[in-house]
C-alpha positions in Angstrom: -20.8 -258.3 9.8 -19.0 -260.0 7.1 -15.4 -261.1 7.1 -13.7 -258.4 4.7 -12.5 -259.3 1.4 -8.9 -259.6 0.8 -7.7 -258.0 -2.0 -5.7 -260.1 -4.1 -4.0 -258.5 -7.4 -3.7 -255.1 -9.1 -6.0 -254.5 -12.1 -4.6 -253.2 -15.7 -6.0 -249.5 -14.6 -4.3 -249.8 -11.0 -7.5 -250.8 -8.7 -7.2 -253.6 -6.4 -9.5 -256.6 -6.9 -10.8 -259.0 -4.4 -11.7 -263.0 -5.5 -15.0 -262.3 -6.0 -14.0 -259.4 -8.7 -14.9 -256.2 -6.7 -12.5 -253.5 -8.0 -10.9 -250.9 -5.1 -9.9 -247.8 -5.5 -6.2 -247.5 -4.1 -6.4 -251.2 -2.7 -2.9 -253.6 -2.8 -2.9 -257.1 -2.6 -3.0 -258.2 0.8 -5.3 -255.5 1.9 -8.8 -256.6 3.0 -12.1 -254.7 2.1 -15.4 -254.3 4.2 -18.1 -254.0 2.8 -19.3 -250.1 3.8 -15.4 -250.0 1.1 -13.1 -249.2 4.3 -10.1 -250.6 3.4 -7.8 -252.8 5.9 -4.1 -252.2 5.0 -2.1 -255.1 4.7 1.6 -256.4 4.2 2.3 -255.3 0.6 1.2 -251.1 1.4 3.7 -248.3 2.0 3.7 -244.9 2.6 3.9 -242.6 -1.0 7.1 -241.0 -1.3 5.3 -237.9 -3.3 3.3 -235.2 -1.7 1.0 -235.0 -4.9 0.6 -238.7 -4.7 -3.3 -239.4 -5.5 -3.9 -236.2 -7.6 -1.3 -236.4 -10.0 -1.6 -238.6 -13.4 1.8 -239.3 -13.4 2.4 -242.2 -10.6 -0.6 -244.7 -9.7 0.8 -247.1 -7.1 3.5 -245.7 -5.0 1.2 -247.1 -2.1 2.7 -250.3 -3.1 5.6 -251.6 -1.7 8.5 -252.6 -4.1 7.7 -257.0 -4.0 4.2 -256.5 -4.8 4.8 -253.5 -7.3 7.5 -256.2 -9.2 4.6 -258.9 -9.0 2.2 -256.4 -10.6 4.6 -255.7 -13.4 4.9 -259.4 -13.7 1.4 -260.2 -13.4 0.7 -257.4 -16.2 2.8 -259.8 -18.4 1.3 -262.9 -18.1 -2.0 -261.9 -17.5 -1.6 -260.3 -21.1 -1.1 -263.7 -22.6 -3.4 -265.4 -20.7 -5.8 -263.2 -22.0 -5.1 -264.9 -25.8 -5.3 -268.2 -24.1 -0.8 -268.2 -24.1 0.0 -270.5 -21.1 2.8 -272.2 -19.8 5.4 -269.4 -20.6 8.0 -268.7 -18.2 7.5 -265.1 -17.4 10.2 -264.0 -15.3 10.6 -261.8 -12.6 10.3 -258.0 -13.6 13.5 -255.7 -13.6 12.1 -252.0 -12.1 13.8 -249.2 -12.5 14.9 -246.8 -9.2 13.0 -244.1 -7.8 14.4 -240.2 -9.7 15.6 -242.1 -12.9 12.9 -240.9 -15.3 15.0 -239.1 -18.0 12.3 -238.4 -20.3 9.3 -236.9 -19.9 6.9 -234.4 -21.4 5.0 -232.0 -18.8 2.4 -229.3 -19.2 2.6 -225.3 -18.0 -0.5 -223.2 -18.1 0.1 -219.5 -16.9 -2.9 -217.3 -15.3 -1.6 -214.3 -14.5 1.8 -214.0 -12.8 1.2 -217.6 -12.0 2.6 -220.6 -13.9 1.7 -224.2 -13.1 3.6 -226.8 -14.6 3.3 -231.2 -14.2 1.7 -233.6 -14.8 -2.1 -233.8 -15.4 -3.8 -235.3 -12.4 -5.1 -238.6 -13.0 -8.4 -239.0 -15.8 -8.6 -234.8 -16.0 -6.7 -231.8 -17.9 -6.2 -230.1 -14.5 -2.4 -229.6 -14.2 -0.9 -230.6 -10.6 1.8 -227.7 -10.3 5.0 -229.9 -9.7 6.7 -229.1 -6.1 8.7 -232.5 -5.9 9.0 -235.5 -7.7 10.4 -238.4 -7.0 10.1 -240.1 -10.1 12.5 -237.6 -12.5 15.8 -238.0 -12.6 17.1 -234.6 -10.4 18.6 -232.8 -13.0 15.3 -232.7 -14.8 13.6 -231.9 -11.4 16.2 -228.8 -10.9 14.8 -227.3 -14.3 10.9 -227.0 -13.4 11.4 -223.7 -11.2 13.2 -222.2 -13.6 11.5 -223.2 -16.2 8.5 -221.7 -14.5 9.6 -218.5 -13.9 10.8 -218.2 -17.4 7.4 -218.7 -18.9 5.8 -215.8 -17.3 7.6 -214.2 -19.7 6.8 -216.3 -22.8 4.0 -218.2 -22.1 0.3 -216.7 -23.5 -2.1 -216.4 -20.7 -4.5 -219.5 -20.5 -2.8 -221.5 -23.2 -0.8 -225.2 -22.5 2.6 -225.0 -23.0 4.0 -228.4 -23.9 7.5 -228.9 -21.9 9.7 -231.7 -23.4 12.6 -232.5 -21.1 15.5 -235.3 -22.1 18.5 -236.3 -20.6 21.7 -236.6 -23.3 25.2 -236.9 -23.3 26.0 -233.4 -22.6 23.2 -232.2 -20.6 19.2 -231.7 -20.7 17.3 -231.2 -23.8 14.7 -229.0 -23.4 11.8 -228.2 -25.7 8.7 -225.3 -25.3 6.2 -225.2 -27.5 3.2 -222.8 -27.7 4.9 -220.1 -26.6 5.6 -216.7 -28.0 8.8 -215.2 -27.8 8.7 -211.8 -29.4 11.2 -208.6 -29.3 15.2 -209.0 -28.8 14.5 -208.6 -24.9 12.6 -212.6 -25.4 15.4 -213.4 -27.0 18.5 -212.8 -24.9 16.6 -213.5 -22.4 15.9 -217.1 -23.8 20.1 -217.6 -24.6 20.9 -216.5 -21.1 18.7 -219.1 -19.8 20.5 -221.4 -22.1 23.5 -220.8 -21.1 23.0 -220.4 -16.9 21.4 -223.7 -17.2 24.0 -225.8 -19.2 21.5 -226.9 -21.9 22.5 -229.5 -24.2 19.5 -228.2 -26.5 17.1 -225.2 -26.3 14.2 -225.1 -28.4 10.9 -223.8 -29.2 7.9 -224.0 -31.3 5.6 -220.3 -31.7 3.2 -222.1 -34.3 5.6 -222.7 -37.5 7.9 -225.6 -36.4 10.6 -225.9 -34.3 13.2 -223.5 -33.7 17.0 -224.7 -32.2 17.9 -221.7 -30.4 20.4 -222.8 -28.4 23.0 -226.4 -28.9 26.8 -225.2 -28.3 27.5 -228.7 -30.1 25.4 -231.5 -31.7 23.4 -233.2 -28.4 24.5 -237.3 -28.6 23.3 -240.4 -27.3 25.9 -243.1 -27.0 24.8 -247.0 -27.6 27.6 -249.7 -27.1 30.3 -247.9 -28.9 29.1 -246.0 -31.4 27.7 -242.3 -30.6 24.1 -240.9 -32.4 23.0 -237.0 -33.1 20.0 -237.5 -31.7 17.2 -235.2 -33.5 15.0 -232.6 -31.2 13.1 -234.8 -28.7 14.2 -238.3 -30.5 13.0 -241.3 -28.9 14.5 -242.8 -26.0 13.7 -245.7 -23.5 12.7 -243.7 -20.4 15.8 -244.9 -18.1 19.2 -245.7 -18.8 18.7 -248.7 -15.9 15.7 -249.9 -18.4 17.5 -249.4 -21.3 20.6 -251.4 -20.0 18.1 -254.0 -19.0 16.2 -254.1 -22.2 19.7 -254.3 -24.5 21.2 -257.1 -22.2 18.0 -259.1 -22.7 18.1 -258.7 -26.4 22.0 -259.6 -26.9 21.3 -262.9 -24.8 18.7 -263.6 -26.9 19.9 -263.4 -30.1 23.0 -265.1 -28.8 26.0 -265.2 -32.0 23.4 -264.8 -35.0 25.6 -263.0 -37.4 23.0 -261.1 -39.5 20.4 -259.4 -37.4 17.7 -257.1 -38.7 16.3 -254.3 -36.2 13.0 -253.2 -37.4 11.4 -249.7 -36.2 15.1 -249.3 -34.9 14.4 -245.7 -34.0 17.7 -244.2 -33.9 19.5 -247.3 -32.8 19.5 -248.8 -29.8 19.7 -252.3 -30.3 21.3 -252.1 -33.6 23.9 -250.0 -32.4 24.2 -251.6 -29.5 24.6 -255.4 -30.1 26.0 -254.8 -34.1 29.7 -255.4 -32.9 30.9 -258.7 -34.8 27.9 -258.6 -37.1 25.7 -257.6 -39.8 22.8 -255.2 -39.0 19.9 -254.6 -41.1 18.4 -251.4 -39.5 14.6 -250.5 -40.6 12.9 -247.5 -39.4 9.8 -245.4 -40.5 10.8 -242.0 -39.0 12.8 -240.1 -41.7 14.8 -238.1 -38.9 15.6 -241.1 -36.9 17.0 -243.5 -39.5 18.9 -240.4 -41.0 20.8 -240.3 -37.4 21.5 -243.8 -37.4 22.6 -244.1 -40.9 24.9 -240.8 -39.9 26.2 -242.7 -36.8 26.4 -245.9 -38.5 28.6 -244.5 -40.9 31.4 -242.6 -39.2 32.0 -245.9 -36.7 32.5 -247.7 -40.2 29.6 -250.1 -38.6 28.4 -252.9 -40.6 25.1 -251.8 -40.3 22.6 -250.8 -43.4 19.7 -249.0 -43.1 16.6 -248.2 -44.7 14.1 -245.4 -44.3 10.6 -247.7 -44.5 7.4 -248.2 -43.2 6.8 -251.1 -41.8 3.1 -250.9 -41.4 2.1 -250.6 -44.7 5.5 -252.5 -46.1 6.7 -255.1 -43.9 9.7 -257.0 -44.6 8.5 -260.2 -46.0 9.5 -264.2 -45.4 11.8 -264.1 -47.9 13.4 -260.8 -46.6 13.1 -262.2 -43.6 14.7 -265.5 -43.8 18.2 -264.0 -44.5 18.8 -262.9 -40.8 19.9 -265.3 -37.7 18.0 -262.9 -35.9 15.3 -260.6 -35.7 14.5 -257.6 -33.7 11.6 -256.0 -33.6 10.3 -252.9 -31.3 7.3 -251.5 -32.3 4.7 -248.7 -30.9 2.2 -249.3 -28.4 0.1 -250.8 -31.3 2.2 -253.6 -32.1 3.1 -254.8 -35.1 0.1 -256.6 -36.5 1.4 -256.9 -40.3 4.7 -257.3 -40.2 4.1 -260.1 -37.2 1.8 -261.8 -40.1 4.8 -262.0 -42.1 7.5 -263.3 -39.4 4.9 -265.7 -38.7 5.3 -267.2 -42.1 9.3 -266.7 -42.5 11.9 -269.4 -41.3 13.8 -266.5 -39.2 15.4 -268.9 -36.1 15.2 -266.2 -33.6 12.9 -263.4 -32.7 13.1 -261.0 -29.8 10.1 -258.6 -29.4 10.5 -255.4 -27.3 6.9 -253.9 -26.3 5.4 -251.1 -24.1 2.2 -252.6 -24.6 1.5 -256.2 -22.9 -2.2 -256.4 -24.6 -0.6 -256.0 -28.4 1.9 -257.9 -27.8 0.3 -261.0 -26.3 -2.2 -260.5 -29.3 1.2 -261.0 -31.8 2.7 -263.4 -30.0 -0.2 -265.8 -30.6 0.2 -265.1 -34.0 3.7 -266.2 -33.8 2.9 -269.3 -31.9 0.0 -269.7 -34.4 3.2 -270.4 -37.3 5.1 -272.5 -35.5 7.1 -270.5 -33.1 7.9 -271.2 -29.6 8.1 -268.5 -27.2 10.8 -269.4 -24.7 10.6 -266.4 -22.6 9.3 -263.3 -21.8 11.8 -260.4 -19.3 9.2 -258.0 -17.8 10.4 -254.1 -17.1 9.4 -251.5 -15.4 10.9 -248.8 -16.6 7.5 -246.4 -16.0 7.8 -246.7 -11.9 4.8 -246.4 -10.1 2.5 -246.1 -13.4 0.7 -249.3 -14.8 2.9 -249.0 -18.0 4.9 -252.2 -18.1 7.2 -252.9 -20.9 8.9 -255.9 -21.7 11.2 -258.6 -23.8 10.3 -261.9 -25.4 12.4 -264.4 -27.2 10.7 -266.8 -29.7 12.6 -269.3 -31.7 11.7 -272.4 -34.2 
């Protein structure tokens, strides 16, 4: 018999891989493969907190224990810009954020019946896995799915998703049904008590024709350094307040004293509300409802901080926009920013920190970047998306 293989990293999909390239289902490095595929554990393996663990989509690699799952994260970094032939970079070691501090997340409920399942889909499949624990949402979410469930036998249509949006904000949890039907005055008291038992910062649905707010006792808030947003129904948020402290601390350090900084896709603020404190902020942002709340917020702090309602994929700033700032922030969708990286590329900006959720787009702008005479002097993996093969990250480039 052969010696077994010994598995060595974590693929981009999860899978271990041995030296020779043979992917393995559910292998960690350290692990050693025979060849009839039994798998050998090794150092680097732990027992899965969850008891859906290996059916649900949600969570890939809690069988990896917390060094190797920080190497992955790493590794996800650099092997992204190794990929576009980016070497030499010091990639450091990845922030993760703690087991039940998801704060965001969007689930799916299907009722049959009296029945009502509600989760996450299990991995590569539309099959729901009905949620009984999960270690991975913060608890106050957690606490909502049973009720939740038990309301939607009264509101949910038989054999059709229901989309359940949960947040965490200042004053409580957000929560959001759609494709539900709520019909007669019983639905509807029955809806505002459920509200009101559960302490919702924000109840609301969607029957078919847009969102209705049928519950928010006052205006739901997010708070980013000093200054306090109305965050719109379901507004984007980084998924953990531990990620999102990491993320903002990276990108203050990096822009250092710079006293004009542009945010671009600033969503509804937070790194321009949160690092505008002794400078100029130029805020750009292609979602009407966003900028609107951080021009609203902006406003009653008195912050120096301008704002523009603009897409930036089919209008980026250009060099000489560009060149008035110290600083540049940019934070774009899992896409990247492909044209307006085309235009930083040509501008004489000093500094620019790029936050991504996406290690393949951004290693593919960041040798654009390098192409026009950047440097990039670091890059701060994150893992805000625990036990998922979502990395995200921060990267300062300078001339």
């Amino acid at each position: 018999m052969t010696e077994a293989a010994l598995i060595e990293r974590i693929a981009a999909r999860g899978d271990g891989v041995t030296g020779d390239g043979r992917h393995v289902a559910g292998g960690v490095p350290g692990d050693r493969v025979r060849d009839d595929g039994i798998i050998i554990p090794g150092p680097n393996r732990t027992d899965p907190p969850c008891r859906h663990f290996g059916k649900c989509g949600g969570c890939q690699l809690q069988h990896v224990a917390e060094p190797a799952l920080a190497d992955f994260v790493r590794d996800r970094v650099a092997g992204g810009l190794e990929g576009q032939e980016v070497t030499g970079i010091q990639v450091l070691p990845a922030i993760l954020s703690p087991a039940q501090s998801r704060r965001r997340a969007v689930l799916t409920a299907l009722r049959t019946g009296k029945q009502v399942a509600i989760g996450f889909n299990a991995a590569q499949s539309n099959q729901i896995v009905d949620m009984r624990m999960c270690p991975l949402l913060l608890p106050d979410l957690y606490a909502l799915i049973a009720p939740v469930r038990d309301l939607l036998v009264m509101i949910a249509q038989p054999r059709r998703p229901v989309k359940v949006k949960l947040q965490m904000l200042d004053q409580g949890v957000e929560l959001i049904l759609e494709g539900v039907k709520a019909e007669g005055l019983d639905a509807a008291m029955a809806l505002q008590d459920f509200a009101g038992a559960h302490q919702l910062a924000r109840f609301a649905i969607d029957q078919g024709d847009g969102l209705e707010i049928l519950w928010q006792p006052e205006p739901p808030t997010m708070r980013f350094g000093d200054v306090t947003v109305e965050v719109p129904p379901f507004a984007f948020l980084q998924p953990t307040a531990t990620g999102q402290a990491a993320l903002v601390d990276v990108v203050a350090k990096a822009i250092g004293d710079a006293g004009a900084v542009a945010d671009l896709f600033a969503g509804v603020g937070t790194f321009a509300l949160s690092v505008q404190a002794g400078r100029k902020v130029y805020a750009a942002e292609g979602a009407r409802d966003a900028i609107t709340a951080l021009m609203a917020a902006a406003n009653r702090a008195r912050a120096l901080v301008a704002t523009e309602h603009r897409d930036l994929f089919r209008r980026p700033l250009i060099p000489t926009e560009l060149n008035r700032f110290g600083a540049i922030i940019l934070d774009p969708p899992r896409a990247g920013a492909e044209e307006q990286v085309k235009q930083l590329a040509a501008s004489a900006a000093p500094v620019i920190v790029y936050v991504s959720c996406n290690p393949a787009s951004f290693a593919r702008d960041a040798k654009v970047l390098i192409e026009g005479g950047y440097a990039l002097d670091w890059v701060q993996p994150v893992g805000q998306f625990r036990w998922s093969t979502h990395v995200e990250l921060a990267a300062r480039f300078s001339r």
